[in-house]
N, C-alpha and C positions, 0 to 999 in steps of 0.2 A: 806860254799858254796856248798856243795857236796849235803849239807841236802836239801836246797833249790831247787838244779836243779831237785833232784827227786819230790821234792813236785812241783813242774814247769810241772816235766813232768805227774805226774800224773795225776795232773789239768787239763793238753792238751788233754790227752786221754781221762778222762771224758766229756771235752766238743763235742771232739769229738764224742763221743758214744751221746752224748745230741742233736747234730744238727742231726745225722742220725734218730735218735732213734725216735726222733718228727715227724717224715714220717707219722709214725704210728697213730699219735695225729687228729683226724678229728674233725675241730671246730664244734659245735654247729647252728655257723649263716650259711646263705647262702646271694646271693647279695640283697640289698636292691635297693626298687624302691625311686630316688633320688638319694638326697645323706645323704652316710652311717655316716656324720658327730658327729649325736648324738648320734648314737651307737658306733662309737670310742671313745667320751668322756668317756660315762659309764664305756666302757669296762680297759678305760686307765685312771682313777679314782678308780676301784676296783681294777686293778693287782699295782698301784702305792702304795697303801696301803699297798698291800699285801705285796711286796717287802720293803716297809719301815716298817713294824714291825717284818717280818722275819730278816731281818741286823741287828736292833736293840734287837734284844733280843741274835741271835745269838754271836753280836758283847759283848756281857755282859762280858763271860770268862774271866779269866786273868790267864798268865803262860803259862803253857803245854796245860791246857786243853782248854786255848783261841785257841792256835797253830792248836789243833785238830778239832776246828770249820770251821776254815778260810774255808775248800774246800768244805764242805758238804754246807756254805753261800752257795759259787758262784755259787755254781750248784743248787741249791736250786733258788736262784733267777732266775736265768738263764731259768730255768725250766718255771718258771711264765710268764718271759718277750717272751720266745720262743713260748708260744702256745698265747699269745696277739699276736704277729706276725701273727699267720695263722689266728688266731679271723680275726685280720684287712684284712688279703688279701682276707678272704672269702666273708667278705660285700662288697668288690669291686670285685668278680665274678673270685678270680685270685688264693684260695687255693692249683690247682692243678699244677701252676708253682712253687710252693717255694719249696725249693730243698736246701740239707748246706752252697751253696753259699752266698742264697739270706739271708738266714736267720744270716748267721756269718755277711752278711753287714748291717743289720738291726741293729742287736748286739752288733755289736763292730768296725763300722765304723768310731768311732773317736781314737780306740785305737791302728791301724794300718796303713801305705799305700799299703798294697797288697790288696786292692780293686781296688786301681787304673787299675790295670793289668787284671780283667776279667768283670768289668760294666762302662758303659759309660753313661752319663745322656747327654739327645740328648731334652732334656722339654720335649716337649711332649709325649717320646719316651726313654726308656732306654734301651739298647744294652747290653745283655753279654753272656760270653764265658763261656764255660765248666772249668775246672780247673782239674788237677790229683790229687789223694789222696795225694799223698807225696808231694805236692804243700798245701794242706790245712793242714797238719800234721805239717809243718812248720808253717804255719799263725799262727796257735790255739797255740803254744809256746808261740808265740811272742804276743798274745793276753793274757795267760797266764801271760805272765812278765806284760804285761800290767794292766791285774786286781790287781795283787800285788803290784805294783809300788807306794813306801813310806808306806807298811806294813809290818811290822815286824812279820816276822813268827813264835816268841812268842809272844804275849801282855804280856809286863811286869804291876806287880803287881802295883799298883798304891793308893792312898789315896780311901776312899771308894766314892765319891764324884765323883771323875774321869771318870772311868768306863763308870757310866748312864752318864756323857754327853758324852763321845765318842761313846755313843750307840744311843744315839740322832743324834749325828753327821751323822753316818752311815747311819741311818735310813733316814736321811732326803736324804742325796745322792744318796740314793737307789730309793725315790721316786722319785725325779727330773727325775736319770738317765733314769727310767721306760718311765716317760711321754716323754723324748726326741727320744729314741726308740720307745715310738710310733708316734711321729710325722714322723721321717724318715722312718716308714712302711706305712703310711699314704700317705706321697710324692710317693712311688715307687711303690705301688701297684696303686694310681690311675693314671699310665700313663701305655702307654704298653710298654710291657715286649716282648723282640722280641731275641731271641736267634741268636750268629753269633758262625761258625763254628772256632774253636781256630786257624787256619792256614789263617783267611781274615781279612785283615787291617779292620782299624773302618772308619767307611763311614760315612764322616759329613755331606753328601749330602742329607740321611736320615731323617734328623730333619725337 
C-alpha cells in the first residue's frame, strides 16, 4: 500500500507539472473561418493513434519492468491528449484561455467530481472559477487513483499470448479515450468561456 501511495503521488505531481508545463506548448493552428469541424477530426484521428500505439506497446512489459512503465504511459499519453486540447481550442479562437483547470476538465472529467465545484455549463455559455493549487494538488491524486483504477502496479507474468492482447486492449482504450477528450474540448471551447470571481454564486440567469 505504501509502494502505491508514492507511485500515486508521484503520478500527481507529474501530471501536475504536465497541465502547467503545457502553458508553454503553443499550437500550430489559429481560428478557422467556419467551422473548425474537419480540422478536429484530423487532428483527433492522429493524436488517437498516437495514444493507441503508445499504450499498446508500452502496456507490452511484464513484472517489475511492466510496473516501471505504468507512469512514463500516462504521461506520455497525457502529453498528446493535452496539446490536442489547445490544438482544438485554438481553431475555435480560445488557445489563450486554457489554463490547468480547463485542461484537467477536458482530461479527466469523467474520472472525478471536483469539476463540479469550479465550471458550470450554462449551453451556450460555460461559467468558471479560479481554483487554489492545493485544491488542484488534491484533484490530480484523486485523478491519479483514477487512471490506476483495476491496474496492478506490477503486470504479472502471463502465457506469451496474454500480454499482446492486453496491449491491444490498452491501445484500443487509449484511442477511444483520446477521441472522447476531444469531443468534450470541442463542446467547451465552442461556447464562451466567461470567468466568475471564486466568492459569486453561479448566476443561472446568465444562460
Amino acid at each position: 500500500m505504501e509502494n502505491y501511495n508514492s507511485i500515486l503521488s508521484a503520478v500527481s505531481d507529474q501530471i501536475l507539472n504536465l497541465l502547467s508545463g503545457l502553458n508553454s506548448y503553443r499550437s500550430p493552428y489559429a481560428k478557422t473561418i467556419g467551422s473548425p469541424s474537419h480540422f478536429v477530426e484530423e487532428l483527433t484521428q492522429k493524436a488517437s493513434l498516437q495514444t493507441g500505439a503508445a499504450s499498446a506497446v508500452l502496456s507490452l512489459p511484464q513484472g517489475k519492468l511492466g510496473a516501471v512503465t505504468l507512469a512514463p504511459e500516462a504521461v506520455l499519453i497525457l502529453r498528446i491528449q493535452g496539446k490536442l486540447v489547445k490544438d482544438i481550442a485554438a481553431l475555435y479562437g480560445k488557445e489563450h484561455q486554457v489554463n490547468p483547470e480547463l485542461l484537467a476538465y477536458c482530461l479527466f472529467q469523467d474520472k472525478t467530481s471536483f469539476f463540479r465545484n469550479f465550471l458550470k455549463d450554462l449551453g451556450a455559455r460555460v461559467l468558471i472559477r479560479p481554483v487554489t493549487w492545493t485544491i488542484l494538488e488534491e484533484a490530480t491524486f484523486q485523478i491519479a487513483r483514477g487512471i490506476f483504477r483495476g491496474k496492478k502496479l506490477e503486470r504479472p507474468k502471463r502465457r506469451f499470448w496474454l500480454p499482446l492482447f492486453g496491449s491491444l486492449l490498452s491501445g484500443g482504450y487509449s484511442f477511444f479515450e483520446t477521441r472522447q477528450i476531444a469531443t468534450r474540448a470541442q463542446e467547451l471551447f465552442s461556447k464562451d468561456i466567461i470567468s466568475v470571481p471564486s466568492d459569486e454564486p453561479w448566476a443561472e440567469e446568465t444562460a
